[in-house]
N, C-alpha and C positions, 0 to 999 in steps of 0.2 A: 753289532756283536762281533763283525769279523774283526773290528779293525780292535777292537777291547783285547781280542787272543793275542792278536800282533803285537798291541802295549805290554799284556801279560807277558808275553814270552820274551821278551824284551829285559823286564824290570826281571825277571827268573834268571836270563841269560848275564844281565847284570851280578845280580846278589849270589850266583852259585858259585863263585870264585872259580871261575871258569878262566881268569886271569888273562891269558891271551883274549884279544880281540877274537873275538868269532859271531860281528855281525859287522857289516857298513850300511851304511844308507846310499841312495843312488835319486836322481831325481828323472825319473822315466818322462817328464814333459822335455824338459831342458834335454836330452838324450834324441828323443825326437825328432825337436826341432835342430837340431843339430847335423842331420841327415839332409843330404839334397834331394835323394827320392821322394824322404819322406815332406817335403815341403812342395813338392811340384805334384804329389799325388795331392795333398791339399788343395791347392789350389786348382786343378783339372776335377775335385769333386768339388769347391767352391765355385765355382764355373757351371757345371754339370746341374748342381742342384737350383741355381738361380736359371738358368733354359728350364728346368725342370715345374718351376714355380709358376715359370712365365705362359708354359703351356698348359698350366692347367689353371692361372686365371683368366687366359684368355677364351679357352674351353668354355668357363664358367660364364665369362662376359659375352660368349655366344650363343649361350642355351636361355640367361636372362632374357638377351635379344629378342632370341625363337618365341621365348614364353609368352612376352611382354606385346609381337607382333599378335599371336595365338592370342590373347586376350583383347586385344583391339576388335579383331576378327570374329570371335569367338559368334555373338551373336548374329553376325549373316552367315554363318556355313550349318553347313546341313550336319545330320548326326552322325553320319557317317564321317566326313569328311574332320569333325569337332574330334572322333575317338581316335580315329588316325594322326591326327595332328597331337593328341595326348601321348598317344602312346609314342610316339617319334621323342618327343620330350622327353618321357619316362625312360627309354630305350637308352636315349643320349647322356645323361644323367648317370645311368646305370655304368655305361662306357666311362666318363670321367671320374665315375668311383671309383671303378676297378683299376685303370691306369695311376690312380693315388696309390692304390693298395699293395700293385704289383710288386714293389720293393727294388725297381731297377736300381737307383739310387742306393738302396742298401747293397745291393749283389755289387756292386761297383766299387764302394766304403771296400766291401771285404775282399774284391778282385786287387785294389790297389794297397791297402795298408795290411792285408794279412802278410804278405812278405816278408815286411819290412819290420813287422814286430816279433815273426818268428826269429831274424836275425838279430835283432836289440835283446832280447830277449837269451836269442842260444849265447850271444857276446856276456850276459850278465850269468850266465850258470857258467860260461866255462872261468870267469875270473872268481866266480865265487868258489869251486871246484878248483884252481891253482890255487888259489890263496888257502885253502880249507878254510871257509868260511862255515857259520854254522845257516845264516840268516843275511839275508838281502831285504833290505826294505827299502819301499816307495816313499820318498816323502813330497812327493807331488800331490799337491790336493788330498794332504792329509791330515785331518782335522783332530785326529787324536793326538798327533803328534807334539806334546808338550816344548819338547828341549831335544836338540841332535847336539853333538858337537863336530863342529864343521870338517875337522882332523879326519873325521869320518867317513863325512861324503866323498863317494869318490864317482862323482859322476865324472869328472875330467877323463879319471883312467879308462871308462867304459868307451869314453867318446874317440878317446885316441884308437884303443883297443879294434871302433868299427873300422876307424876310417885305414889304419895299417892294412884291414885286408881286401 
């Protein structure tokens, strides 16, 4: 639906003989990777999230372990010793879930890239704000997007724009 308003206002901003240009396109992927911060923050959450994986299947290929000994065992230990040994399991389990859940990895995604989009980001309102533009569009991974004319895009100037400052 969002992206149908954006087409609409577009084919509107076209047909109301609005005459001057007052829209560009911009391509926010190309813009990003464009950025050195923003490719080393990439890569230190690419990094991050593979430790991240690594500890918790090995977490997982340790409680398998635990279970798998706990089942070998299961019939010589007493009932006591059978509920404690479950529950230690169930306990651990619970631990590795919650360590999924925690969302360090995400708090890390937004400790590192929030910055860096607020800058791309204020860098594209102030050229659309100098230019009076009316409309800035994405055309990164954007599926509605029929037809741009490339005259348009001005990711280049965004890109120069970060890096001058």
């Amino acid at each position: 639906m969002k992206k149908f308003v954006v087409l609409f206002a577009l084919v509107f901003c076209a047909a109301s003989g609005a005459g001057a240009q007052s829209y560009v396109f911009v391509n926010s992927e190309t813009i990003f990777k464009s950025q050195a911060d923003y490719n080393s923050a990439i890569k230190q959450l690419d990094d991050l999230s593979a430790e991240y994986q690594k500890n918790i299947d090995d977490a997982y290929a340790e409680l398998d372990e635990t279970f798998n000994n706990y089942a070998a065992q299961r019939g010589y230990l007493s009932e006591t010793s059978r509920q404690n040994r479950e529950e230690q399991i169930v306990n651990r389990e619970k631990e590795i879930k919650k360590y999924q859940q925690e969302g360090t990895l995400m708090k890390k995604r937004i400790e590192l890239i929030k910055p860096i989009q607020e800058r791309v980001f204020a860098a594209i309102n102030k050229y659309a704000e100098t230019n009076n533009l009316g409309m800035v569009v994405d055309r990164a991974n954007n599926q509605t997007l029929l037809y741009y004319q490339p005259a348009l895009d001005k990711t280049d100037e965004i890109i120069k724009m970060l890096n001058n400052n």
